[in-house]
N, C-alpha and C positions, 0 to 999 in steps of 0.2 A: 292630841290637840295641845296646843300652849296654853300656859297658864294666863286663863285673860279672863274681867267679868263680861260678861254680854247684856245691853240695855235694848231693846226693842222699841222701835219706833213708828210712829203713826202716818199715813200721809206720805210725806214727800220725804225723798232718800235724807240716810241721818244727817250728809252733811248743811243741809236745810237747816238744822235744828243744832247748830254746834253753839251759838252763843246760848242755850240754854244748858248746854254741858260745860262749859266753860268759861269765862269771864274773858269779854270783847279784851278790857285794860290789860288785860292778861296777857291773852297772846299780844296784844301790842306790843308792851315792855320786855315778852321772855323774844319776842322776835327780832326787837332792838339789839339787847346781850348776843343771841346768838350772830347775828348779822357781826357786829363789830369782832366778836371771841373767833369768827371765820377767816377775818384777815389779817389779825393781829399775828406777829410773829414770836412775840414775846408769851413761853408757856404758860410763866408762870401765872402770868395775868389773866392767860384763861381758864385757869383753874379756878383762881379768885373770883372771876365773874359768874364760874358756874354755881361753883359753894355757895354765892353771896346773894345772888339776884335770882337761879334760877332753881336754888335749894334742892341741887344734886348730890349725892354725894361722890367723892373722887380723890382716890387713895393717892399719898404722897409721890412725887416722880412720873404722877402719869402723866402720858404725854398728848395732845391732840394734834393732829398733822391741817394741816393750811384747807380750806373749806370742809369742814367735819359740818355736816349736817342734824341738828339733836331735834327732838321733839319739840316743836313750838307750842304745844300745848299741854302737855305734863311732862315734861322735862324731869319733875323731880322724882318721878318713877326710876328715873337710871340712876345707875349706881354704876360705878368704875372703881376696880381695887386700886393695888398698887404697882408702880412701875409697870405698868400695860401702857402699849403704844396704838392709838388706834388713827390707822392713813386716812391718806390722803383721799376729800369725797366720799368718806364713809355717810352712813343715813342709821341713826338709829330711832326707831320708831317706839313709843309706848301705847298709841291708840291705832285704832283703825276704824273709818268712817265707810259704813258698808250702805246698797240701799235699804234692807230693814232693820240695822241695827248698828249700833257701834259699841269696840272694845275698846278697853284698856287692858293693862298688864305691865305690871314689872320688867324692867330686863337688869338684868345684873349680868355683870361684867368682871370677871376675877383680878385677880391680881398676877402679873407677868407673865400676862396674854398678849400678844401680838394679833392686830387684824390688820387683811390687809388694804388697799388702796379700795374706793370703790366699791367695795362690802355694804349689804342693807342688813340689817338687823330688824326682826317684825319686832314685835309684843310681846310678852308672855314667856322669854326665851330667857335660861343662865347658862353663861359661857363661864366653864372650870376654870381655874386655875390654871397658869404653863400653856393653855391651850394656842394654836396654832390657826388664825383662819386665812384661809389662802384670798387670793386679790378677786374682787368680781365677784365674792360668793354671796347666796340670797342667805341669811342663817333663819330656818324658819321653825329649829326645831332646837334643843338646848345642846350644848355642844360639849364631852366628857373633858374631865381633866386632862391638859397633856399630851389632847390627840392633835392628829394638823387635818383638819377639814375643809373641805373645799366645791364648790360646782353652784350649779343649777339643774335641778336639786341638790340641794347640800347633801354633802354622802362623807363619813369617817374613811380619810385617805388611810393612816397610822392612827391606831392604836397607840396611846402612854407606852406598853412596854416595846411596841415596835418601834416608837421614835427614840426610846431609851435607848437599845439595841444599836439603830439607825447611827447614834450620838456617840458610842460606849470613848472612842476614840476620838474624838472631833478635841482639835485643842480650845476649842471657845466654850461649847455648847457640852462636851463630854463630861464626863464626871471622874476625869482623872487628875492629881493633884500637878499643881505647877511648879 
């Protein structure tokens, strides 16, 4: 299971009852930031917007690609290291509104991760350091350092020392001196 709290709800599905979890102004304003940080082409601005308005946190050089979709309602659950690129249509998610209940959860994000285009990210999920996620994938579970993962369901393509291996020689990506 992800790391998420679970709140139980009475009545009518949670998302009936989300302005009692969350403040109306709230999502209005973090939904403003994000709408604008979605077309903006300039990074570094949407970094600033994130840090500033939407009290995320997000490591130096990281990169967001052109409609990056973030949580409109705790945004400030995610965390993103550094120099990690996250594509294009990506969805990163901190809650989820279920009919008897809704979660939250953390997701952190390492540093010189790459995900790819079109990727959902749930709740409750840390993606390692170096890690790899392939384009399209649901990440529904925490993802190792330095593997490259990918599908529906998510499944560890390589293993860190197999993409190490994979890499030994690669003139960009290898770890041999230039």
């Amino acid at each position: 299971m992800r790391r998420t709290e679970r709140y139980q709800v009475k009545g009518a599905n949670s998302l009936w009852h989300v302005y009692k979890t969350v403040p109306f102004w709230k999502v209005v304003k973090n939904f403003a930031v994000i709408q604008l940080a979605r077309y903006t082409p300039f990074l570094g601005m949407k970094n600033w917007l994130y840090r500033t308005f939407l009290r995320m946190k997000v490591g130096d050089q990281t990169s967001f690609a052109l409609m990056v979709m973030l949580d409109v309602m705790f945004p400030e659950k995610i965390s993103v290291g550094r120099n990690t690129v996250i594509g294009y249509n990506t969805t990163i998610l901190a809650h989820e509104y279920l009919i008897k209940e809704f979660r939250l959860g953390n997701v952190e994000i390492g540093s010189e991760v790459m995900i790819g285009a079109n990727s959902t990210i749930l709740p409750g999920v840390t993606i390692g350091d170096g890690a790899i996620v392939s384009a399209g994938t649901l990440v529904h579970k925490d993802v190792p350092a330095g593997s490259f993962v990918g599908g529906n369901p998510m499944r560890v393509i390589y293993t860190m020392e197999e993409m190490e291996k994979r890499w030994a020689n690669d003139p960009i990506y290898g770890k041999s001196e230039n």
